[in-house]
VMD Tcl script that draws the C-alpha trace (Angstrom):
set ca {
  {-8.13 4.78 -25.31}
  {-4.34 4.56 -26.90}
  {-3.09 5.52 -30.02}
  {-3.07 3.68 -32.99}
  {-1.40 3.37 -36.36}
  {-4.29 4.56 -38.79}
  {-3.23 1.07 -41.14}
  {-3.99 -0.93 -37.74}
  {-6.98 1.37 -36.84}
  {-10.04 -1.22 -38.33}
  {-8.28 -4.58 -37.15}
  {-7.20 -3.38 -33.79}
  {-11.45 -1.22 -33.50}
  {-12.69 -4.83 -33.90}
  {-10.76 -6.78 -32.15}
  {-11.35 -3.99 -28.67}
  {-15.27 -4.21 -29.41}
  {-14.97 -7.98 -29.73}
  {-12.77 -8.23 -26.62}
  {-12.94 -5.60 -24.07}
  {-15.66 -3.95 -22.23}
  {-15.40 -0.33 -20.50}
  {-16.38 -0.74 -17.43}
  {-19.74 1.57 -16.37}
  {-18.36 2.25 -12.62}
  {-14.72 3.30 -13.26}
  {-14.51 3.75 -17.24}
  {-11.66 1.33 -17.92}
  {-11.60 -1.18 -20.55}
  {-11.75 -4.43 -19.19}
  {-11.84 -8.07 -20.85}
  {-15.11 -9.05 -21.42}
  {-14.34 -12.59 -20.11}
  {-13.07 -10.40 -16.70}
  {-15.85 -7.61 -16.03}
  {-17.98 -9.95 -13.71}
  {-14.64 -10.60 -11.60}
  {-13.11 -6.97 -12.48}
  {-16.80 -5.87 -10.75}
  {-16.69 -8.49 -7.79}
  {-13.33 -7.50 -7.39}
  {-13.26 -3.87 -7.28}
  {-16.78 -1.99 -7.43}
  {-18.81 -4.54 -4.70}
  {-19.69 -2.35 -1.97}
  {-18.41 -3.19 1.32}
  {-19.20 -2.22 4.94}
  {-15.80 -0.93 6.93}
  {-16.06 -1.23 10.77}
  {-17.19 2.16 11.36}
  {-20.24 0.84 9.16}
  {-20.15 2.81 6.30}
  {-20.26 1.46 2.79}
  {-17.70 1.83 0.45}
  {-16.17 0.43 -3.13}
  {-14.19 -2.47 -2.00}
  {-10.77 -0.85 -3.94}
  {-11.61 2.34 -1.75}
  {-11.55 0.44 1.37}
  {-7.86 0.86 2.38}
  {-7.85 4.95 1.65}
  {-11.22 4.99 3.66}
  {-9.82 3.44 6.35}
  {-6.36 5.17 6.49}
  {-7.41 8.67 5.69}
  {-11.68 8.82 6.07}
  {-12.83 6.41 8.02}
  {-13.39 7.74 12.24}
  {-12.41 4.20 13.69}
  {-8.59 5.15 12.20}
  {-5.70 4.60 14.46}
  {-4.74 8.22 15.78}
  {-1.57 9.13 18.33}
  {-2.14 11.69 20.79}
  {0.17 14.83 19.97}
  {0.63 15.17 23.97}
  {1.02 11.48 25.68}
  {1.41 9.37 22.17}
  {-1.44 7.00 23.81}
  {-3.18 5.18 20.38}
  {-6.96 5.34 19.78}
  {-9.29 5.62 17.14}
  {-9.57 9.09 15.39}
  {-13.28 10.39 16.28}
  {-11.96 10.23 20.33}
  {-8.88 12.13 19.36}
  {-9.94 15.84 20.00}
  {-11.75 14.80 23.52}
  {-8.77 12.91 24.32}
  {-6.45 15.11 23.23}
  {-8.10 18.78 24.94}
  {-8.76 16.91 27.96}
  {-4.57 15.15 27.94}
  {-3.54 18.63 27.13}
  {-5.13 20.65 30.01}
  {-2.67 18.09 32.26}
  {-0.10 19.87 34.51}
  {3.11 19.00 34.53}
  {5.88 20.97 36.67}
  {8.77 22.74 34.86}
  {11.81 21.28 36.05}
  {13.09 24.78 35.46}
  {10.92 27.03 37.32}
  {9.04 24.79 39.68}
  {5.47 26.06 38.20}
  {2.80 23.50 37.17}
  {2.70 23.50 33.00}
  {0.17 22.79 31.13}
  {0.84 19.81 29.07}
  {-0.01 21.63 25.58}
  {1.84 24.59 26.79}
  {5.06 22.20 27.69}
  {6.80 22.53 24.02}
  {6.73 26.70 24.13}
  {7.01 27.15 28.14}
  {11.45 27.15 27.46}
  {11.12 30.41 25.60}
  {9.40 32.04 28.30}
  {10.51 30.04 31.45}
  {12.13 32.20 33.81}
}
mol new
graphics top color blue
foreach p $ca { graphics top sphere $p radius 0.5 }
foreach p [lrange $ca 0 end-1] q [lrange $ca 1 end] { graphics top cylinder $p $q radius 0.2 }
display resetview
């Protein structure tokens, strides 16, 4: 997969078929003395806490951008939980009342950040 002087072309097409393997899950050429570790390594699958089961190198972007069970903030209270609870948590925080130290009214807690423009 690189290019090669066409002098070196036969030497270095032996020496790759002798010595590396491509890889049938991700397509890379691999050592052929490494694929069984290169495999264990990266392609065993692997069950994440939310019990689905991924590639073990896709692990860490399942679990920081996929996965439900990821750590979420609340937009309203910046309480932590896990990202499938988020939208309950976060309608049900929002519809909170808070009073406007301006105008004395109760606020909705989602309303809080725009109630200035319009607070009397």
């Amino acid at each position: 997969k690189k290019d090669i002087p066409l002098p070196n072309f036969t030497i270095h097409e032996i020496h790759c078929s002798r010595n590396l393997e491509v890889c049938r899950y991700c397509n890379e050429s691999i050592p052929k003395s490494e694929m069984k570790n290169h495999i264990e390594s990266e392609h065993v699958q692997v069950t994440c806490k939310c019990s689905m089961k991924v590639e073990k190198s896709l692990l860490e972007d399942h679990e920081a951008s996929v996965c439900p069970l990821r750590p979420a903030v609340c937009q309203h209270c910046d309480i932590q939980l896990t990202f499938n609870k988020l939208q309950d948590h976060e309608s049900y925080c929002g519809a909170r009342t808070e009073i406007c130290s301006g105008c004395g009214l109760n606020i909705m807690v989602k309303d809080l950040k725009e109630h200035p423009r319009v607070c009397g």
